[in-house]
N, C-alpha and C positions, 0 to 999 in steps of 0.2 A: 596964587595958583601953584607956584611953585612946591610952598608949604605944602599944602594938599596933597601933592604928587611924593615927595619926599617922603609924607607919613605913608601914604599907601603903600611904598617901596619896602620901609624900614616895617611894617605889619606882613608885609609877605616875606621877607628876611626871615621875621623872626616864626613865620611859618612853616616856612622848609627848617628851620634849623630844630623846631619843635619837634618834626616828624621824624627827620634825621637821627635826632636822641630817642625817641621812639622806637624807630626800626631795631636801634639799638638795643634797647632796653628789653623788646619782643623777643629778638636773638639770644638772649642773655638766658629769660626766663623758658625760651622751649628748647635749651640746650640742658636746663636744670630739671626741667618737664620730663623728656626722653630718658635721662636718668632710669624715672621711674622707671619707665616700661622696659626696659635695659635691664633692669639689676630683676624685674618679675620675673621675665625669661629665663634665669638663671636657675637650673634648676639641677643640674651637674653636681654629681653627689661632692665634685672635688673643689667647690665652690661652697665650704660650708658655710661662710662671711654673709653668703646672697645676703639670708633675712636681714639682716644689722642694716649690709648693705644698701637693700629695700625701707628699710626705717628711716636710716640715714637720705635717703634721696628724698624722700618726703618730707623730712625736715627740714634739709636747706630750700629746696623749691618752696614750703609755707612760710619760711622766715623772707627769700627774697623775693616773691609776691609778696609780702607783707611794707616790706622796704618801701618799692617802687609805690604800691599802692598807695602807704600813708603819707608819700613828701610828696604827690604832683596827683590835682585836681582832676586832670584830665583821664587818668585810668577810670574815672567812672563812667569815660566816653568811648574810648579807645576800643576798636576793633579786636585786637589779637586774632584775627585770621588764623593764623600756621597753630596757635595753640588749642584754638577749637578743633581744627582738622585733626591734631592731636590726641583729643579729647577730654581739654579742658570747657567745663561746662559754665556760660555766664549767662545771669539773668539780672537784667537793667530796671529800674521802675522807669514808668511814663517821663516822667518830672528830668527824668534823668541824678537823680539826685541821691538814691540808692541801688547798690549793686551788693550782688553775691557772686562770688568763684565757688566754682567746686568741682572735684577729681575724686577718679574711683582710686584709693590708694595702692590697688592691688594686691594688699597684704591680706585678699580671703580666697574662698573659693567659688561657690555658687552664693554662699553670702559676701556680698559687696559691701569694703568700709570704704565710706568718705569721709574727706576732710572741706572744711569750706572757709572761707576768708571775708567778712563783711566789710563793705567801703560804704562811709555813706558824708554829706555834703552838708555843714552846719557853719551858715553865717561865712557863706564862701573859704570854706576850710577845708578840707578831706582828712577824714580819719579813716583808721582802720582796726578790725579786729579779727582775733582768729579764736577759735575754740579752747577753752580750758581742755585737759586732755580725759577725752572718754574712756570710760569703763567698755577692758579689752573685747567683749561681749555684745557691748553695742555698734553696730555698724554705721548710724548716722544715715545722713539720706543727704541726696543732693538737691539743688533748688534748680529749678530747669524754666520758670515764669512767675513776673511781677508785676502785680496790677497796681493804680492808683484808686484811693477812693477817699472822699472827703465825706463828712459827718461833723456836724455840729462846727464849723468853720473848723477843722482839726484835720490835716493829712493823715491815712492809714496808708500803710503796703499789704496787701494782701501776696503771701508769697507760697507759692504752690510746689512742690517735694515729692521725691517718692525713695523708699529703703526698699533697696533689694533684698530680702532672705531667704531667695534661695530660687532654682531656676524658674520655679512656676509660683514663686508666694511673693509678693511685695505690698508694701505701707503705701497710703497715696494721705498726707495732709495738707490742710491750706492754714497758713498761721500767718498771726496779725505781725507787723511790726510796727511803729515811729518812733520821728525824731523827737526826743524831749530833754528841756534842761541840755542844751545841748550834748545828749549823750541816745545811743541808739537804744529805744526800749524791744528788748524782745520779749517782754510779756504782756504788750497793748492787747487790750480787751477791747471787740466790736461785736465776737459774732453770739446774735442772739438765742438761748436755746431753750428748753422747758426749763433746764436746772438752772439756767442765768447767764453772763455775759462770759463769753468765754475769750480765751488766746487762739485756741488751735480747735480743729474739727479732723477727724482722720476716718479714713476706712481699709481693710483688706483685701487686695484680690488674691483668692486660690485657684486660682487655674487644674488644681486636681481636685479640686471640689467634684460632689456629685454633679450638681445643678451646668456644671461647666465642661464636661466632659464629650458634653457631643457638638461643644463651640470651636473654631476655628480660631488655633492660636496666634 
């Protein structure tokens, strides 16, 4: 009985001390977070550094999101409260076993660029990945919901998106991802179409469209 009692002790030990490092590690990254939004503000012509500045803050925030995320399992569970309040954006799959981050980088204007961070959970491991880097042009899109769906005894995520271009035009896609070969595919093919099995599905809203013009934005 003793036994018993002693594990259950030394499991809640090591459960505040988890969180503990946690709270930690959540301070760290929405102190790297605010950054951002810190150096956009900057707009004072005698602040000619901002943009760098702005580059620079998105880089070290992707690099240590990227840190924390690839060494401890648990970021695929972990709340981050203060950094969504923020406005960092995460979407979880059911399984709990793939995640995406993603932030508006602030570096546009009515077009929005994102950057986004993949975690995902192979054979009790956590990796992680971040973006090759985009053509300055492209703005990227965030991921805001992640479905689970199985076929053929095979897990998909169906992960749902939207790119902002501009204040009334935006992308809305739904694209496949799995895990395979232990490595995250982002080109998994499910969805079926007349031309054949595809990765992604998209469409556009224009809100200055004709047909939209007498809707309620």
């Amino acid at each position: 009985m003793k036994n018993v009692i002693y594990l259950f002790a030394f499991l809640a030990i090591v459960n505040i001390a988890q969180g503990q490092d946690f709270s930690k590690i959540e301070n760290q990254l929405k102190n790297a977070f605010q950054k951002i939004e810190y150096w956009s503000s900057y707009e004072q012509s005698s602040k000619r550094d901002s943009p760098d500045s702005l580059f620079d803050a998105n880089e070290k925030f992707e690099k240590l999101l990227f840190q924390y995320a690839s060494s401890n399992l648990q970021t695929l569970k972990y709340g981050f409260e203060s950094l969504k309040e923020k406005g960092l954006i995460i979407a979880t799959s059911q399984d709990k076993k793939f995640r995406i981050y993603s932030w508006d980088t602030r570096r546009g204007g009515t077009m929005h660029f994102f950057k986004n961070v993949y975690l995902y959970e192979n054979n009790g491991k956590v990796y992680a990945e971040t973006e090759p880097a985009a053509d300055e042009l492209d703005p990227k899109n965030f991921y805001y919901q992640i479905n689970d769906i199985e076929s053929e005894n095979k897990k998909f995520y169906l992960a749902q998106s939207k790119a902002i271009l501009a204040s009334l035009l935006s992308y809305h896609t739904i694209k496949i991802f799995a895990i395979e070969n232990n490595k995250l595919n982002h080109e998994a093919k499910l969805i079926k179409t007349k031309t054949g099995i595809r990765n992604q599905l998209g469409y556009e809203v224009d809100l200055t469209a004709a047909s939209n013009k007498d809707n309620d934005v």
